[in-house]
C-alpha positions in Angstrom: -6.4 3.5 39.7 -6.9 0.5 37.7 -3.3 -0.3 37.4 -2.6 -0.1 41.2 -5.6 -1.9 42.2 -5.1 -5.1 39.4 -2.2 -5.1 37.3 0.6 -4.8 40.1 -0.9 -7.4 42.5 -1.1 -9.5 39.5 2.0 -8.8 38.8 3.4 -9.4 41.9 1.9 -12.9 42.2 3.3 -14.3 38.8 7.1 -12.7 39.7 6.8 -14.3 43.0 5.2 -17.9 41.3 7.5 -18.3 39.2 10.5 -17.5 41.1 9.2 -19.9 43.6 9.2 -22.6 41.1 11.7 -21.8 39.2 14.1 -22.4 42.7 15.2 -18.8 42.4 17.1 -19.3 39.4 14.4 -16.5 36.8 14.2 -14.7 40.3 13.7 -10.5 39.5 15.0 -8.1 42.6 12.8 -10.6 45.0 13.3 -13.1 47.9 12.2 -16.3 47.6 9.9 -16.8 50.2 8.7 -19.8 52.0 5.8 -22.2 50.6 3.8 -21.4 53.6 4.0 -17.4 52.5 3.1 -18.4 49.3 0.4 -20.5 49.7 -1.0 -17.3 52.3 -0.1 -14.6 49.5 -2.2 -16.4 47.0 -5.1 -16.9 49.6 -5.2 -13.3 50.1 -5.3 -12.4 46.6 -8.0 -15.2 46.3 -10.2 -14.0 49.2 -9.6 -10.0 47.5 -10.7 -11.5 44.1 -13.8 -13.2 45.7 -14.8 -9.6 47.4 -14.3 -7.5 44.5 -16.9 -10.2 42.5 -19.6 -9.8 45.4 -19.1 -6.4 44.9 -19.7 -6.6 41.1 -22.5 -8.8 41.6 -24.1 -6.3 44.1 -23.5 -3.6 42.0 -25.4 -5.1 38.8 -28.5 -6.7 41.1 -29.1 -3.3 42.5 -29.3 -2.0 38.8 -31.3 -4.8 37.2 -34.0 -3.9 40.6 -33.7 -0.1 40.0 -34.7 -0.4 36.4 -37.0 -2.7 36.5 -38.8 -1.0 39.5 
């Protein structure tokens, strides 16, 4: 579950990077895509990283209040 969740958007994102600015020439099976796809990709992934933090933050304030409680 890890894997799918982290490692192959992660993935993803440095294949696409660097086939982006590498001009296509170290480009892997992919299209190149557009800067303004790119620059949304990477916000995406930002915004996802940003919610599964909050999440992880949540998760440990709700501990440190149920054992201290």
């Amino acid at each position: 579950m890890l894997v799918l969740i982290f490692v192959y958007p992660i993935k993803l994102m440095i294949q696409l990077s660097i086939a982006f600015l590498s001009g296509g020439s170290l480009q892997q099976n992919l299209q190149i895509m557009e800067l303004s796809e790119v620059i949304n990709l990477m916000v995406y992934f930002g915004l996802g990283l940003m919610v599964l933090r909050f999440i992880l933050i949540a998760l440990c304030q709700n501990s440190l209040r149920s054992t201290s409680g």
